[in-house]
Structure formats: C-alpha cells, structure tokens
C-alpha positions in Angstrom: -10.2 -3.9 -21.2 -7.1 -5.6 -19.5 -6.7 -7.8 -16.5 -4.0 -6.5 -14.7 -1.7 -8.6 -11.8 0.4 -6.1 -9.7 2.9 -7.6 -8.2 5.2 -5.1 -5.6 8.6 -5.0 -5.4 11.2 -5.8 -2.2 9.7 -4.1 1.5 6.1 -3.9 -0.3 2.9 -5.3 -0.2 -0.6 -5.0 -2.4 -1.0 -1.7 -0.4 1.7 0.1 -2.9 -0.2 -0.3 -6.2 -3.7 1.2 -4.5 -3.8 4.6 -6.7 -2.8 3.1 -9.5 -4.8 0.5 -9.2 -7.5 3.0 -8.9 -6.8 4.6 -11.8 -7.0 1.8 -14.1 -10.2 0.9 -13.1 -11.2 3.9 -13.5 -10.2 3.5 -17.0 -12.4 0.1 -17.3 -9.5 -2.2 -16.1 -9.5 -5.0 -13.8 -6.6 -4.2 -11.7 -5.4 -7.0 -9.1 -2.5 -6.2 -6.4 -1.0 -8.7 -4.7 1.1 -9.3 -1.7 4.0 -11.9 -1.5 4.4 -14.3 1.1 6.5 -12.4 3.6 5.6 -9.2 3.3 2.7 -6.5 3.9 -0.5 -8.5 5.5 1.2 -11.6 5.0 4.3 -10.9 7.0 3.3 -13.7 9.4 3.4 -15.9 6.6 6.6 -16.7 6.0 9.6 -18.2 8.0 13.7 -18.4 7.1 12.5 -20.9 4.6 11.0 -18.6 2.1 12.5 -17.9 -1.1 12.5 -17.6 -4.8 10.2 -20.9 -5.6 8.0 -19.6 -3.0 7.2 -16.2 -4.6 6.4 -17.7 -8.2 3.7 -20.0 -6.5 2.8 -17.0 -5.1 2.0 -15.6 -8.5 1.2 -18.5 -10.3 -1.5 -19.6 -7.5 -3.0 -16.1 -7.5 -3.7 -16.4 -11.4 -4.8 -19.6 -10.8 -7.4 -19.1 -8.2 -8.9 -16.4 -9.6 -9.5 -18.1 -12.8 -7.7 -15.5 -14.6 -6.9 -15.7 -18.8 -5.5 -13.0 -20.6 -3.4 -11.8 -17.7 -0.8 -8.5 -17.8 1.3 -9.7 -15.3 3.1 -6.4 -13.9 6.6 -7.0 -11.9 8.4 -4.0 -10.0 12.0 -3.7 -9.2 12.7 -7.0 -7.1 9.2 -8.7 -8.2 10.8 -9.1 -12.3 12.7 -12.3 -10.5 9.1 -14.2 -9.1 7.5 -12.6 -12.0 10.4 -13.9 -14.6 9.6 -17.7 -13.5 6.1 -17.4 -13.4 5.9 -15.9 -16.9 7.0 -19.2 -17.6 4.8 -21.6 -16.0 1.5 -20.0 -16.7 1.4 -21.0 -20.5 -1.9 -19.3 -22.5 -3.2 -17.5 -19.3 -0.6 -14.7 -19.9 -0.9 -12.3 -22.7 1.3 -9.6 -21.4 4.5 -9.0 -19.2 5.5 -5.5 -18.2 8.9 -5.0 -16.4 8.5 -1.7 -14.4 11.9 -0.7 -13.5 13.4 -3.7 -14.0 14.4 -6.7 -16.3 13.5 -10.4 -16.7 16.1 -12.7 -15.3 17.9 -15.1 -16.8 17.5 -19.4 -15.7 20.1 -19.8 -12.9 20.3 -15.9 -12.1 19.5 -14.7 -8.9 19.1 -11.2 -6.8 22.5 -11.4 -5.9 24.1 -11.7 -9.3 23.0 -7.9 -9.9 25.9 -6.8 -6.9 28.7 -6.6 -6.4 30.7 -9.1 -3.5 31.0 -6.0 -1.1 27.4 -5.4 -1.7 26.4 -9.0 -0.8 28.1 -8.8 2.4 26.5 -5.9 3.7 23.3 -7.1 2.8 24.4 -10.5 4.7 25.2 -8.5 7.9 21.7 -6.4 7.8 19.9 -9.4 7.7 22.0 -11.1 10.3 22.1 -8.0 12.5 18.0 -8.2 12.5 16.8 -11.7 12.6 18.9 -13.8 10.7 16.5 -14.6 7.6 14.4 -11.1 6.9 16.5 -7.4 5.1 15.0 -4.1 6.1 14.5 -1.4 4.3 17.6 0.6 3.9 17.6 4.2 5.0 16.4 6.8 2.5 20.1 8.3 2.5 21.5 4.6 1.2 19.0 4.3 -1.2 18.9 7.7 -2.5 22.8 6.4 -3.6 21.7 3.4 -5.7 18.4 4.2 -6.7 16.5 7.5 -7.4 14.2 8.6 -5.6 12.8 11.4 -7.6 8.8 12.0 -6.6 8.7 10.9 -3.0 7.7 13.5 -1.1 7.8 13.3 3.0 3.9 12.3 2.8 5.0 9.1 0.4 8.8 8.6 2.4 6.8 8.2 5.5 3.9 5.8 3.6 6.9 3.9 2.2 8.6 4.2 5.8 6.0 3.1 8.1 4.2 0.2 5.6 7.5 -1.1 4.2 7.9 -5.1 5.9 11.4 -6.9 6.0 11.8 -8.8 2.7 12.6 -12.7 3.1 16.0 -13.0 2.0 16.0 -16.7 0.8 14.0 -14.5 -2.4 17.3 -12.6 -3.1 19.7 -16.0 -2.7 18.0 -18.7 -4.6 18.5 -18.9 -8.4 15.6 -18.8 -10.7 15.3 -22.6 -12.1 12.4 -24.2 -14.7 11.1 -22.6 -17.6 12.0 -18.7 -18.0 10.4 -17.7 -21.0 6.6 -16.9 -21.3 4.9 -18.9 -24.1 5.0 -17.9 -27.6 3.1 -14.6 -28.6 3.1 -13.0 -25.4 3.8 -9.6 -25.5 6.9 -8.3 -23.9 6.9 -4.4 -22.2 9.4 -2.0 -20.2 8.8 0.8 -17.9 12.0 2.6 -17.8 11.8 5.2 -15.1 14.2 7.9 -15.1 17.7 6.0 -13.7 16.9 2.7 -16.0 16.4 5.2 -18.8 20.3 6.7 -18.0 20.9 3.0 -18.2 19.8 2.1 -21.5 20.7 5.5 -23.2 24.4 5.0 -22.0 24.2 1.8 -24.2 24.9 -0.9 -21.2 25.5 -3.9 -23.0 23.6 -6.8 -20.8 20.6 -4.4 -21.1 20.8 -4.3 -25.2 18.0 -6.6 -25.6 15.9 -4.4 -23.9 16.0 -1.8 -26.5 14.7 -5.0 -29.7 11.8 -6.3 -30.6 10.0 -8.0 -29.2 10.1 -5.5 -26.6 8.3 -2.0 -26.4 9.7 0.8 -23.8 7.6 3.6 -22.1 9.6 6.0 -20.4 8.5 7.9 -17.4 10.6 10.6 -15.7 10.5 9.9 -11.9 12.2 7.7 -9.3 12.1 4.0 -8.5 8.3 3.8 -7.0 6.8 5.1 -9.5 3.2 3.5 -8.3 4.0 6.0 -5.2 5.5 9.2 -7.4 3.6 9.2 -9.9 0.6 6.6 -9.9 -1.5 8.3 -12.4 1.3 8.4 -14.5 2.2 4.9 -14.2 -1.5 4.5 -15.1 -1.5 6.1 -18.0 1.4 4.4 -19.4 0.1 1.1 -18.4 -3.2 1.6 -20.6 -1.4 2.6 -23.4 0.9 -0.4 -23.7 -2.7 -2.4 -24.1 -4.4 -0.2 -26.7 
C-alpha cells in the first residue's frame, strides 16, 4: 500500500484526480488530492500576491498536517514546479516523486523559462485583459496547438470547461529558490503521455536525463489530462511504479 499526494496542474483543483483517486483505493491505496491556493474551492484564497513559494507551502503543509510519511508525491503538468521545491524540503517523509506529463525544475527556473518571449507576452496580455493577476484557461482550439488533447471527449471538455479556475500567475513568474532535490534514496518516476513521449523519442537534449537512472518511465498513450482521459489507466500505471 502507498500513500498517494495528487497535486493538479494549472486551471485545476482536487476535483480532477476524483476517478483516479477512486481507483487507487480501490486497489488498497490511500489516495489524497489537493487543491492549490488559488484555484478550485480555494479560489477565494488567493490575491495578486500568490506565487511559486506559496504553492510549495501548499504541499509541504498538506503533508505536514496530515502526518503523512512515506509519501508518493504526484505533480501534473504545471504542479512539477510546486511539487519540484517541495520534494526538497520534506526530507524522510517522501519516498516517491512521479512527474506526470511533466519534468522537475531546475533552482532558479521558472514557468516562463519553458516559452518562448512571444509566448510570454500573450500570456501577459490574457492575464492583464482579465484581472491583472489570474490566466484563464485558453480555448480548446489554442491548446489543442501546444498540447494534445487526445481522450477528452465533449462530456470531459465541458468538466474541464466549466470547473477549470484562473491560475494565479505570480506561480508561473517566480523562480524556484531553496533546495531542489528530494533527499537521498527517494525514488524518481515519469509518466510520459503521448506528446512527452514524441518528445523524448526524438532525443531532445534538456530532456536526456529523463531517460537514466535514477529515473523509471511509464508511457501512456493519451493527451495531457490524463486523470480526465484515461483515469483508470493513469491508475494502473501509478500502482505499478510502487510494486
């Protein structure tokens, strides 16, 4: 049995990991989702001054008040920068880290770093254009461009649609500082899902280390959200990187 900490990626709350949370129950897990500050139930949480710092005490404070040891701390997309920095702070309570669609970041790297300048800007001018400090979600049509969304059907477009919260976008500006590396012996895991899979096939060099020990890869063929597309699936791969 594992202890598992789901933490959701940009727009999404605990709400997103609910069937796969399920599912690893159901397979004699104890499966925690959380919700950052900012987003899902605690939307009302957060003001322009939320960012990076605030998302790892997020994580870190979760683990903490629920007296958790032995922790597989799960990041998706987004949630591998929070995740990254608390990997490092919470010493011999974390046994496992599992990248889902995503990679840890580097000390002093931040969302930003992963686009390019033109990118930035627009996102700059959709957060301005709404309130100043918050990004919503992009249409389907712009994210369809950058990220796959392979497995959504309308029923899981309109879940994501309608759920999906403005992400606080001090999270995507501020660098990661303090320790980013977990402590010795902790086991490192990827879920490539089927774009990041392109990624690492076609060799990309700043993604190398992802393919080297001490690093195991699942791969599962569907899009970005895969706890939407294919949550059983996810579940499945999940129990098998800790048996």
């Amino acid at each position: 049995m594992a202890t598992f900490v789901l933490v959701p990626g940009a727009w999404l709350g605990a709400w997103a990991w609910e069937d796969t949370a399920r599912a690893l129950r159901e397979r004699g897990h104890i499966a925690l989702p959380m919700t950052l500050t900012g987003l899902g139930e605690n939307a009302d949480r957060a003001d322009r001054h939320a960012n990076l710092e605030t998302h790892i005490a997020d994580i870190t404070g979760f683990v903490e008040r629920h007296a958790l040891h032995d922790v597989t701390l799960v990041a998706h997309s987004y949630a591998a920068a929070p995740v990254t920095g608390a990997a490092g702070r919470l010493g011999e309570r974390l046994a496992r880290v599992v990248y889902v669609d995503s990679a840890p970041f580097a000390q002093g790297m931040s969302m930003l770093d992963l686009l390019s300048p033109q990118e930035t800007e627009q996102l700059r001018g959709r957060v301005v254009d709404a309130d100043g400090w918050r990004l919503p979600l992009p249409s389907f049509e712009e994210l369809g461009a950058s990220s796959s969304l392979e497995g959504l059907g309308e029923d899981e477009r309109e879940l994501l649609r309608s759920r999906a919260t403005p992400h606080p976008f001090g999270t995507y500006e501020q660098p990661l500082t303090g320790p980013a590396e977990p402590a010795p012996g902790v086991d490192h895991v990827l879920v490539a899902c089927s774009d990041f899979t392109a990624l690492l096939e076609a060799g990309v060099p700043m993604l190398a280390f992802l393919s080297q020990p001490p690093w195991r890869r699942f791969d599962l063929a569907t899009g970005h959200w895969p706890m939407l597309s294919a949550a059983t699936a996810l579940a499945d791969v999940l129990d098998t990187a800790v048996t």
